[in-house]
DOTORNU-552398 format. One record per residue (C-alpha): residue number from 1; chain; x, y, z. Coordinates in nm, 4 decimals. Layout:
BEGIN
NODE    n  chain      east     north        up
NODE  NUM      A         X         Y         Z
...
***
This chain:
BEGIN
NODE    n  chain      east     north        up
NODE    1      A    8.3759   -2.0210    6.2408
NODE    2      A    8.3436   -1.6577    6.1211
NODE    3      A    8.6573   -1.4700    6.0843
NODE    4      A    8.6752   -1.1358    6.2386
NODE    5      A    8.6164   -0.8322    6.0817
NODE    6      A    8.9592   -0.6523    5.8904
NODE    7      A    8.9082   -0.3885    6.1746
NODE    8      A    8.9168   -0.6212    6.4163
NODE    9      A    9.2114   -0.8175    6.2734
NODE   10      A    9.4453   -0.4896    6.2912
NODE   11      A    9.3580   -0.4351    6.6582
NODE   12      A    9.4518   -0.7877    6.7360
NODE   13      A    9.7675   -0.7908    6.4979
NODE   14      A    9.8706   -0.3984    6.6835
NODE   15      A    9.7996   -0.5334    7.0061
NODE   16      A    9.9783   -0.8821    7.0029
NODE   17      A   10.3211   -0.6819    6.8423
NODE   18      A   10.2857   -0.4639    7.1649
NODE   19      A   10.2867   -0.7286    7.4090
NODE   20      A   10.5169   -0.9627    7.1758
NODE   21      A   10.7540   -0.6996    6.9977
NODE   22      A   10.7488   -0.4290    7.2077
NODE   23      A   10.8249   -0.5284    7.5629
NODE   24      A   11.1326   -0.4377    7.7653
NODE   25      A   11.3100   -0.7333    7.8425
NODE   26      A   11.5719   -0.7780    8.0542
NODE   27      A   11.9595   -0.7398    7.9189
NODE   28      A   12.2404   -0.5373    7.9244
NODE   29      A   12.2591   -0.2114    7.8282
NODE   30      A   12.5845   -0.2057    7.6970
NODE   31      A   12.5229   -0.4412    7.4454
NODE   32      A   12.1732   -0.2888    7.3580
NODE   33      A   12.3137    0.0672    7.3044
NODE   34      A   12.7019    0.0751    7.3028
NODE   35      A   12.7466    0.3503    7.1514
NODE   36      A   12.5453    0.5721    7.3904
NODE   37      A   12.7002    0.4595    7.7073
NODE   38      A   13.0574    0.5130    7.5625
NODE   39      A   12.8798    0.9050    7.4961
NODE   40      A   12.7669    0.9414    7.8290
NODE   41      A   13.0805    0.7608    7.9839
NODE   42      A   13.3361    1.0047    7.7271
NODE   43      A   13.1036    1.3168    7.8639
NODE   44      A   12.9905    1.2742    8.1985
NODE   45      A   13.1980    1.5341    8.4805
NODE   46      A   13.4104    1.3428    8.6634
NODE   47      A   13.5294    1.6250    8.8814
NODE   48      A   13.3662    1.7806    9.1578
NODE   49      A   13.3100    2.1576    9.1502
NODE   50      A   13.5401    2.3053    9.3784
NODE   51      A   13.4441    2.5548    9.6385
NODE   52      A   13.4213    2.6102   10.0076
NODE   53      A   13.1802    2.6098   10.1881
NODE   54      A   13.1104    2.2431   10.0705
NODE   55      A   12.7359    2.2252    9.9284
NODE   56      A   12.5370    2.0193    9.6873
NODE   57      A   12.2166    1.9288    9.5524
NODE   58      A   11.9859    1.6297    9.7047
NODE   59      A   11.7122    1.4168    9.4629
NODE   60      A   11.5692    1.0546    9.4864
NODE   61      A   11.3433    0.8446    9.3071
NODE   62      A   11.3368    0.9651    8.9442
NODE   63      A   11.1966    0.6082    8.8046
NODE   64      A   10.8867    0.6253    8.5677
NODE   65      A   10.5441    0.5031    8.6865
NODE   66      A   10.2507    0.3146    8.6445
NODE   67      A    9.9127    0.4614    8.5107
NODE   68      A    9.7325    0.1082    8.5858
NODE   69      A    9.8222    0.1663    8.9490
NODE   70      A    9.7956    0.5543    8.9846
NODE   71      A    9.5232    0.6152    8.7304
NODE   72      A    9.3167    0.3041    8.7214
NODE   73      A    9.2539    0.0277    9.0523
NODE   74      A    9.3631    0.2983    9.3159
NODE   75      A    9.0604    0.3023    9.4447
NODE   76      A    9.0655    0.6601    9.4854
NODE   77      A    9.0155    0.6679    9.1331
NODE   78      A    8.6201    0.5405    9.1607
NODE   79      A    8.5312    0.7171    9.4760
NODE   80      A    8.5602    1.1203    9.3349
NODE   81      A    8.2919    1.3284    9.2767
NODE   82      A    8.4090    1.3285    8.9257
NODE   83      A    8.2410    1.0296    8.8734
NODE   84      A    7.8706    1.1612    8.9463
NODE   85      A    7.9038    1.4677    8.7777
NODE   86      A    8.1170    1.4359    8.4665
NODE   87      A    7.9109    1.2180    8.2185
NODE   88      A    8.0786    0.8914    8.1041
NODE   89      A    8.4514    0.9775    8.3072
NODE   90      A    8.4188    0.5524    8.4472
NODE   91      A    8.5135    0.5640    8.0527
NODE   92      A    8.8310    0.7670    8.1182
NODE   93      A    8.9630    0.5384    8.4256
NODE   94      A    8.8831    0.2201    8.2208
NODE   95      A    9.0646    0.3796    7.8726
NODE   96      A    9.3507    0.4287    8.1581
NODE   97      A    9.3449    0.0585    8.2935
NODE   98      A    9.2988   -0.0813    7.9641
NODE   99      A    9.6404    0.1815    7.8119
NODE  100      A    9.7900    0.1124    8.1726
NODE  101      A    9.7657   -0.2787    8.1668
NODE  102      A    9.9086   -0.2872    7.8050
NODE  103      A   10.2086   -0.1128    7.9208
NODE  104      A   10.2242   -0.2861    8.2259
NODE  105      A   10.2449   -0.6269    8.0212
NODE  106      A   10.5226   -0.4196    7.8327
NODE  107      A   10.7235   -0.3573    8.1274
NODE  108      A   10.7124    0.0244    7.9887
NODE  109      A   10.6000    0.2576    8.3201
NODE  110      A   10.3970    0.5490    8.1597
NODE  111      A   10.3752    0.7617    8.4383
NODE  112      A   10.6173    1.0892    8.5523
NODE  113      A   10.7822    1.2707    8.2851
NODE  114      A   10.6462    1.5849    8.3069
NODE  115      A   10.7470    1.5842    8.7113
NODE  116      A   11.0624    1.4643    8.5652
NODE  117      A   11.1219    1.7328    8.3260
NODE  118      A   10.9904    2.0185    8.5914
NODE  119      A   11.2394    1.9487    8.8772
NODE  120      A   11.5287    1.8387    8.6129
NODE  121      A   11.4900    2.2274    8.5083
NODE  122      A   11.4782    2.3094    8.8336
NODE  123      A   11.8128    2.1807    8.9371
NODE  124      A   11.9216    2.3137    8.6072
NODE  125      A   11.8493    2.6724    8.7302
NODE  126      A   11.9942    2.5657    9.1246
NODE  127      A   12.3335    2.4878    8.9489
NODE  128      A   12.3869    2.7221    8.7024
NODE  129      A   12.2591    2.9947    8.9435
NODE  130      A   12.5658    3.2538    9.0655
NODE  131      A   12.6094    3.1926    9.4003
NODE  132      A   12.8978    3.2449    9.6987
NODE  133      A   12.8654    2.8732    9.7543
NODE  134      A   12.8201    2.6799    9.3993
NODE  135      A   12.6681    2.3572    9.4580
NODE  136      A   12.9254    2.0892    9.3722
NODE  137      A   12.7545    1.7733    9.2665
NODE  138      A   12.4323    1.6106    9.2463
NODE  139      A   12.3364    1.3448    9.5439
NODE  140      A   12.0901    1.0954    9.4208
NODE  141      A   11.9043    0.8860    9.6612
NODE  142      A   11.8686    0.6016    9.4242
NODE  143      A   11.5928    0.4407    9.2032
NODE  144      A   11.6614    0.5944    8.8913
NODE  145      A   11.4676    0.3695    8.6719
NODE  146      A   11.2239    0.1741    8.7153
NODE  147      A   11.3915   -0.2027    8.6322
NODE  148      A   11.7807   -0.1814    8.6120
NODE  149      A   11.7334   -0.5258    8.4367
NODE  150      A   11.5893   -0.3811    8.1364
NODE  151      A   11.8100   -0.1889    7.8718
NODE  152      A   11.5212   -0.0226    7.7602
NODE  153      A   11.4236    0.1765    8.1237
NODE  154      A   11.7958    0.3120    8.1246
NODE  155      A   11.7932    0.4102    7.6902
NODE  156      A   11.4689    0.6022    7.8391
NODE  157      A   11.6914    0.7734    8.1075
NODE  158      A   11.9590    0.8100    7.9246
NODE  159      A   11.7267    1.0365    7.6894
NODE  160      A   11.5748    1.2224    7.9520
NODE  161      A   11.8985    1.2957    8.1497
NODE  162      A   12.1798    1.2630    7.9166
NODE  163      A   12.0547    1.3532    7.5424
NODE  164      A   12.2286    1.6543    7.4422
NODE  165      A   12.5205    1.9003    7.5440
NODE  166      A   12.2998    2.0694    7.8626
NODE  167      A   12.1633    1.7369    8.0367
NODE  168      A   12.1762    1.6617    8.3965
NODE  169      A   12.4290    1.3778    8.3463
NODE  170      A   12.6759    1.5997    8.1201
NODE  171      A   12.6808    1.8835    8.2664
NODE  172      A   12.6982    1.7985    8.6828
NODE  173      A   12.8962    1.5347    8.8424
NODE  174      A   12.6583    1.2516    9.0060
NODE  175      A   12.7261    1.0544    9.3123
NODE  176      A   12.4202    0.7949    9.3536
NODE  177      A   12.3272    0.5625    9.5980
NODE  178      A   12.1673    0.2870    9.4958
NODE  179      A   11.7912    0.2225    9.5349
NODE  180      A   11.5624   -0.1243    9.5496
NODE  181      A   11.4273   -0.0398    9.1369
NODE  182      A   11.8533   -0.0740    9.0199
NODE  183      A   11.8017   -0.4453    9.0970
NODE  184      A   12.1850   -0.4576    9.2176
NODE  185      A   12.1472   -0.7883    9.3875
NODE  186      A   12.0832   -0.9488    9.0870
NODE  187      A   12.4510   -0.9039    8.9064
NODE  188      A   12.3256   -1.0885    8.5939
NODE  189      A   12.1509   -0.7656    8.4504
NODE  190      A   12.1288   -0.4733    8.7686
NODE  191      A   12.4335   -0.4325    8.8446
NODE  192      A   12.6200   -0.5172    8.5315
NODE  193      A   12.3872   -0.2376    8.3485
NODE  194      A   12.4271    0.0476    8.6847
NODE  195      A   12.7622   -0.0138    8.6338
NODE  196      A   12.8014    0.0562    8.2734
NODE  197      A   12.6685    0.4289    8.3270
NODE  198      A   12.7971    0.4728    8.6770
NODE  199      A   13.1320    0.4606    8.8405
NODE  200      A   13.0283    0.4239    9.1621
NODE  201      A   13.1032    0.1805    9.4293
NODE  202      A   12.8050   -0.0061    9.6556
NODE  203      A   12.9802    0.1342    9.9441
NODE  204      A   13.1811    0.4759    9.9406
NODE  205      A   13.2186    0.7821   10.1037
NODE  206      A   13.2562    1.1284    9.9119
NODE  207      A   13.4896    1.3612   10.1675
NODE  208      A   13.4392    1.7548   10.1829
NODE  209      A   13.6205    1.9878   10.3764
NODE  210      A   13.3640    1.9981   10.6675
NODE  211      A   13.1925    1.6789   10.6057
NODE  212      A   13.1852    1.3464   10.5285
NODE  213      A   12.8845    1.1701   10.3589
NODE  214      A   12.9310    0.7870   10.3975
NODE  215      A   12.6920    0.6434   10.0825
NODE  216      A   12.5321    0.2673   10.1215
NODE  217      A   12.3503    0.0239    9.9461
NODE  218      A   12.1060   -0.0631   10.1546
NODE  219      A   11.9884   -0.3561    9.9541
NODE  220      A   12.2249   -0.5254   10.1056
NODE  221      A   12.0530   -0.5133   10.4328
NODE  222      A   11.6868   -0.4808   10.2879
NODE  223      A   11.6738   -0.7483    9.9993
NODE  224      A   11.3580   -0.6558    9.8543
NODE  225      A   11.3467   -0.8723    9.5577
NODE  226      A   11.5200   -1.1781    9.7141
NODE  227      A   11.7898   -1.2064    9.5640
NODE  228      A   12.0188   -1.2878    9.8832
NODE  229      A   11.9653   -1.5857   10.0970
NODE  230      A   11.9243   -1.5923   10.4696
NODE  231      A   12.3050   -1.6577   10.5642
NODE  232      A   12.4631   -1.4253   10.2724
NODE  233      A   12.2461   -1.0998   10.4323
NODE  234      A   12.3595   -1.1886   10.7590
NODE  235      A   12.7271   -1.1967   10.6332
NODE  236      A   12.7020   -0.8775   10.4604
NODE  237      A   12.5420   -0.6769   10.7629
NODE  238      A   12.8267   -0.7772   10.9523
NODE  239      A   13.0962   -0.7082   10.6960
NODE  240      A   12.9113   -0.3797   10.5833
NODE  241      A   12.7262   -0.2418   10.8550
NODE  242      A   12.7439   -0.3286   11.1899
NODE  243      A   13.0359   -0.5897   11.2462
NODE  244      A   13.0357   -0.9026   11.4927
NODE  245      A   13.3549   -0.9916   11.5670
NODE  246      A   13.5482   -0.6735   11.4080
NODE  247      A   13.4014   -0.3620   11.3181
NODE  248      A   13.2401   -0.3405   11.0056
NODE  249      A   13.3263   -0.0875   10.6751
NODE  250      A   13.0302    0.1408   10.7839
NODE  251      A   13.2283    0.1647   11.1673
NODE  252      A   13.5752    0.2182   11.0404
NODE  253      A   13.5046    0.4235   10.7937
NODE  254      A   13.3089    0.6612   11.0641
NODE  255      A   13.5691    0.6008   11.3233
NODE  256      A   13.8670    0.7322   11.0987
NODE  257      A   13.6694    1.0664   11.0340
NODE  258      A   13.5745    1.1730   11.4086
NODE  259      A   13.7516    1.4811   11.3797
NODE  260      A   13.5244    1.6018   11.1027
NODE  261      A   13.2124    1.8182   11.1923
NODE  262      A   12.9646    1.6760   11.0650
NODE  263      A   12.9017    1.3033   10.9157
NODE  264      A   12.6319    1.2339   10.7024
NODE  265      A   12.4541    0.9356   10.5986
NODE  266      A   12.3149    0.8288   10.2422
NODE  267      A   12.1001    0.4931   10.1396
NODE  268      A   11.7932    0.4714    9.9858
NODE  269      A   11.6300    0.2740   10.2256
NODE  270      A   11.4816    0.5020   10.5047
NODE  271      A   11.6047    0.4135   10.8815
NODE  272      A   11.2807    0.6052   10.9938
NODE  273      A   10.9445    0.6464   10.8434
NODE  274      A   10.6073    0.7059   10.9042
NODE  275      A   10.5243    0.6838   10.5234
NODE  276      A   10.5090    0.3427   10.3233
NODE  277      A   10.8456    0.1808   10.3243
NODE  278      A   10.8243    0.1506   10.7332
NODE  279      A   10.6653   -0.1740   10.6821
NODE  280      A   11.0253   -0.2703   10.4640
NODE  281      A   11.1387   -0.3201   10.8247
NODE  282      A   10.9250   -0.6020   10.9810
NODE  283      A   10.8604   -0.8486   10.6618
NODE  284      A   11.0274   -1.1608   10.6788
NODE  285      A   11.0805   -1.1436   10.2727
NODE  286      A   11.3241   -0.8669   10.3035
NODE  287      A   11.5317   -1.0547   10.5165
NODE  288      A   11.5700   -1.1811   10.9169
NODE  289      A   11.5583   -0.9731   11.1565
NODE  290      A   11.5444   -0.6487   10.9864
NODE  291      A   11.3455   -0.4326   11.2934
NODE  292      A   11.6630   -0.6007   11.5153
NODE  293      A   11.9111   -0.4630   11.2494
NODE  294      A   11.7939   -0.1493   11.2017
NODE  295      A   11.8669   -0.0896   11.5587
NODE  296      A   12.1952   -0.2370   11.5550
NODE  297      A   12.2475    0.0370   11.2686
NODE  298      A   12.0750    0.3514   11.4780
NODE  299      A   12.3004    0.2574   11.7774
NODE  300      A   12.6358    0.2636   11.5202
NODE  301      A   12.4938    0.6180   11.3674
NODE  302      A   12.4702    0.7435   11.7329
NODE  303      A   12.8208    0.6167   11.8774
NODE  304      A   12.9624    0.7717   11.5582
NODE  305      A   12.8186    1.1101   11.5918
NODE  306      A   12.6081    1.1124   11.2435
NODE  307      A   12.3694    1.4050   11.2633
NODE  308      A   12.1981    1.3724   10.9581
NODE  309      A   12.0790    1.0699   10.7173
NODE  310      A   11.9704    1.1284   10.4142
NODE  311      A   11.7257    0.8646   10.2093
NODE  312      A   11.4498    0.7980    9.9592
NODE  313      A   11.2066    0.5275    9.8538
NODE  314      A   10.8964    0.7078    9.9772
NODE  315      A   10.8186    0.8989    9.7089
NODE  316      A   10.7300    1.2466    9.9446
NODE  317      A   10.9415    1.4517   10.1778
NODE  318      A   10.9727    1.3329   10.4607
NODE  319      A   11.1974    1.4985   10.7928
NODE  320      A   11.1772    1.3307   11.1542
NODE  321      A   11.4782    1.2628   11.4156
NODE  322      A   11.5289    1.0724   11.6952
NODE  323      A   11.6695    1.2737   12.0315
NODE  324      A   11.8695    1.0310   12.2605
NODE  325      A   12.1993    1.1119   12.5233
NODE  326      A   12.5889    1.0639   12.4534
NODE  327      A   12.8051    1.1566   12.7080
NODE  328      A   12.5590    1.2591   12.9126
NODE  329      A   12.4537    1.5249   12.6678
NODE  330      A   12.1601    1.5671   12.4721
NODE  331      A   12.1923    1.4654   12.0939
NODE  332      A   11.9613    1.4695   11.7489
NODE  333      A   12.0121    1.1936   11.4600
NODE  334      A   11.7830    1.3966   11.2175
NODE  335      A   11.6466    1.2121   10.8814
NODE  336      A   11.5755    1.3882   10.5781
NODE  337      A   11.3649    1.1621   10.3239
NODE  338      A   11.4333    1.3734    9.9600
NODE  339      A   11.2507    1.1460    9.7071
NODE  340      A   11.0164    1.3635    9.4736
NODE  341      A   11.2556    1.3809    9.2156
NODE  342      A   10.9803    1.2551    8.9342
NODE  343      A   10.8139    0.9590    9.0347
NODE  344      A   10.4413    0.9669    9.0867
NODE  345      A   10.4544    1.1260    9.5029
NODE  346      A   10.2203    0.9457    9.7041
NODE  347      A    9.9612    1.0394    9.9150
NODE  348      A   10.0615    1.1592   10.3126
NODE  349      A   10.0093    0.9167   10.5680
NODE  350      A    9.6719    0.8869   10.7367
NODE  351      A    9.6982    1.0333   11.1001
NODE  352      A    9.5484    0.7160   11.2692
NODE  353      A    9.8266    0.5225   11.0370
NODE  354      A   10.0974    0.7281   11.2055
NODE  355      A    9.9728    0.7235   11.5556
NODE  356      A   10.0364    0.3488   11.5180
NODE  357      A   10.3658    0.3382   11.3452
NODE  358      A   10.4991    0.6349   11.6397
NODE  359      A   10.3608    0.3576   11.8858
NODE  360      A   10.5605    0.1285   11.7199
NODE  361      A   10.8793    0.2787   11.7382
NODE  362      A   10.8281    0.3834   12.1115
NODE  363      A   10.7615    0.0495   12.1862
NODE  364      A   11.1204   -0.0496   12.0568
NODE  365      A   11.2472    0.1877   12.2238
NODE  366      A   11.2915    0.4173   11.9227
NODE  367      A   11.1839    0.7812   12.0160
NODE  368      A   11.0958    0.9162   11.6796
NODE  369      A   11.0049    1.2888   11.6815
NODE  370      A   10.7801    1.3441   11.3560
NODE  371      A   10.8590    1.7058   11.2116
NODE  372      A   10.7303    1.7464   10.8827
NODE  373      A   10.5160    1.5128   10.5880
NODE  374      A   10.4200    1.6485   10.2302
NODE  375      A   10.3396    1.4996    9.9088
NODE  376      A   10.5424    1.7169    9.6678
NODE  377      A   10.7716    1.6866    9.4106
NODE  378      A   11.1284    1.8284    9.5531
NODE  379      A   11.4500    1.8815    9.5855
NODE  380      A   11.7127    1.9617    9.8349
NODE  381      A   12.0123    2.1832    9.9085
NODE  382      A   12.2825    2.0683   10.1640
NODE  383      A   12.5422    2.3169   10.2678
NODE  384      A   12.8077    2.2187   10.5222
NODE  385      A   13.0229    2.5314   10.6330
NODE  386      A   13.2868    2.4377   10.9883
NODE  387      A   13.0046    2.5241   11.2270
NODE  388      A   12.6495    2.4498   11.0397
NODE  389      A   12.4776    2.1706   10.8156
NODE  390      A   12.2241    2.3514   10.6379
NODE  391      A   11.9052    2.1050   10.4369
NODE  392      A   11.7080    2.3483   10.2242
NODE  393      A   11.4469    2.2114   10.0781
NODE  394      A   11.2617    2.3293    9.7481
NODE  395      A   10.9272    2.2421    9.6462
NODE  396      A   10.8715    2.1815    9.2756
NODE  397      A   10.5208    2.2987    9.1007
NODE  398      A   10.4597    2.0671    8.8075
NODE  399      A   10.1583    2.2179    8.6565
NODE  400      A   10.2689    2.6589    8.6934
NODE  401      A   10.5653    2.7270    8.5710
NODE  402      A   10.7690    2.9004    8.9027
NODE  403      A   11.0618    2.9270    9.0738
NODE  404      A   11.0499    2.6456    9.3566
NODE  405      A   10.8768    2.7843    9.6822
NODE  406      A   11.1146    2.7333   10.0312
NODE  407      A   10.9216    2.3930   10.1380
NODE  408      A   11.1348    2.3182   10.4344
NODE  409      A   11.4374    2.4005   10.6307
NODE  410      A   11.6741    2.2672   10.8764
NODE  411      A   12.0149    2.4090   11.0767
NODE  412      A   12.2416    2.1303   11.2217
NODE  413      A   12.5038    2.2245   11.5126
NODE  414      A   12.8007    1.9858   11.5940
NODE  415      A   12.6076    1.8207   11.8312
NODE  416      A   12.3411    1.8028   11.5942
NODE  417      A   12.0848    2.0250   11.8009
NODE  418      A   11.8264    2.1936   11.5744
NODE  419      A   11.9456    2.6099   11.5542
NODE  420      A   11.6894    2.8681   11.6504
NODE  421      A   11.6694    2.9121   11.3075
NODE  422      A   11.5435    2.5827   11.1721
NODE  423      A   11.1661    2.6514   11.0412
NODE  424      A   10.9728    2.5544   10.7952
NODE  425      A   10.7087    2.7234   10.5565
NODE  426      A   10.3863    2.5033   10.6294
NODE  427      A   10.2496    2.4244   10.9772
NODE  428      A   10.1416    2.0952   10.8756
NODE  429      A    9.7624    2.0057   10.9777
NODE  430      A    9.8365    1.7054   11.2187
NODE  431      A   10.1071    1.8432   11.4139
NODE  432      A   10.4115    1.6823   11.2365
***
């Protein structure tokens, strides 16, 4: 048998020590950079700005991802006009696949920094900005990595978001909810590792003077990785969410703060989509009973008087709400999906796609009203004053270097009725 060419050899040897030596296995990040988390733990605000009226700043989804699946088998990739007229570009896609599938075998995503780094200097110039009404911490929607099993995905974050004196993580206080990518079922390596660079329960609620925003971990009701079995997700949607016998944390939590304006909502896990994730809802993988649930959860949101949930996991903006009647008045639940914060955004959803999912929901008795859609990388503003919830949201530009353009807004009354004002910069297309 001939050997192989020295060339050849050097290839092999560079690519075995990639797959071999360089992959990101699973651990704990403490014990794979102690040092760092002590930094970021000795650093990080703990503190929330003070100021009245109450506001802050909304992201989701920062996680790094995958050229194999957004550069190479999409197959949007092969059918482009690119490919007739740029001579030898099917080389480009496959260099991508080949790059993409090494990394991939590496459990390294290779995908999103430069959205990353544009909207992390965008909420740079939001909080540093003079302002009347100072934001007062940062709101993330959850999945901040990629694989909260792997020391290696949070090292990356840490140097993206906590490096030096002026990072995110040093210089505003962050209250995160916890999204599908953490992992925080499995409490072997996710949770363990969110834990060592957040202090943050699964389950809390941050107070302001003229609101209360009740944060969740929805993987506890949408087990995406199954880690939970059938009877141990049924417990916890009773003991979290929507109780059986007694009321559960979510209702007493709620019921204690009626007297406060507005109540707001945080998971990761959208209640209401038209994008993606709405198919979370109906697979038996995720857990029993989930389209069943999520009413049970809607019907608890509406006794309670929640006018606004907030959520991520789609990776575009997203804003519907759902009208229904409470005391024989007229009421909105309305759902802002902020989750553009650096992740590859993905494509809007087909109209014909839509028109089902809508049909869907009606048929469940679930009135969604559709309002806006865009694939954009974002971020959002919430200000809560005694008589108004104000969501502004910003659109990011990635590629010219600009202040983020007005994408979207939305004014919340007590009874969570849309103001006059609420408006938006683009008439979308389809009608949402």
């Amino acid at each position: 048998m001939k050997r192989l060419p020295r060339a050849a050899q050097a290839v092999f040897a560079v690519g075995l020590l990639l797959l071999l030596g360089g992959c990101a296995q699973p651990g704990l990040v403490r014990e794979a950079a102690p040092e760092r988390v002590d930094r970021l733990q000795q650093a990080r605000p703990d503190a929330l700005r003070s100021g009245a009226p109450s506001s802050f700043l909304v992201i989701g989804d920062t996680q790094g991802s995958w050229r194999a699946e957004h550069k190479f088998y999409r197959r949007a990739n092969w059918v482009t006009w690119k490919q007739a007229l740029i001579p030898f570009y099917q080389l480009y896609v496959l260099g991508n696949g080949v790059v993409g599938g090494v990394n991939y075998l590496r459990h390294q995503p290779d995908l999103g920094a430069a959205p990353r780094a544009a909207v992390r200097t965008a909420l740079d110039a939001a909080w540093t900005a003079s302002s009347d009404a100072p934001p007062r911490f940062l709101l993330h929607l959850g999945d901040l990595v990629d694989d909260g099993r792997r020391p290696a995905h949070w090292t990356d974050f840490l140097d993206e978001y906590a490096a030096d004196e002026d990072a995110l993580l040093r210089t505003m206080p962050v209250r995160p909810a916890i999204g599908n990518h953490e992992f925080a079922n499995d409490t072997t390596y996710g949770k363990p590792n969110y834990d060592a660079l957040f202090d943050a329960e699964r389950f809390y609620v941050i107070d302001l003077p003229h609101a209360a925003i009740v944060v969740l971990d929805s993987n506890r009701l949408v087990d995406m990785d199954q880690y939970l079995d059938d009877d141990r997700q049924e417990a916890l949607f009773r003991k979290w969410f929507v109780g059986e016998d007694e009321p559960a944390w979510l209702e007493r939590v709620l019921a204690a703060r009626a007297d406060r304006p507005f109540k707001i909502v945080a998971m990761h896990h959208p209640v209401l989509t038209l994008a993606m994730h709405d198919t979370d809802w109906y697979s038996p993988a995720n857990g029993p009973d989930l389209a069943a649930k999520r009413r049970a959860l809607l019907d608890v949101l509406k006794a309670h008087g929640v006018q606004l949930v907030l959520a991520g996991h789609e990776h575009l903006y997203e804003r519907n709400r759902l009208r229904y009647r409470q005391d024989r008045t007229e009421r909105l639940l309305h759902q802002v999906i902020s989750s553009g914060g650096g992740a590859v955004v993905r494509p809007e959803t087909p109209a014909a796609v839509r028109e089902r999912r809508l049909a869907r929901y009606h048929a469940q008795g679930i009135p969604i009203e559709p309002v806006m859609q865009r694939s954009v990388y974002h971020y959002s503003r919430v200000d809560a004053t005694a008589d108004s919830l104000r969501v502004t949201t910003f659109e990011v530009d990635v590629d010219t270097p600009r202040a983020p353009a007005v994408l979207d807004r939305l004014v919340i009354g007590r009874d969570g009725q849309g103001r006059p004002s609420e408006a938006h910069r683009h008439k979308d297309p389809a009608g949402l």
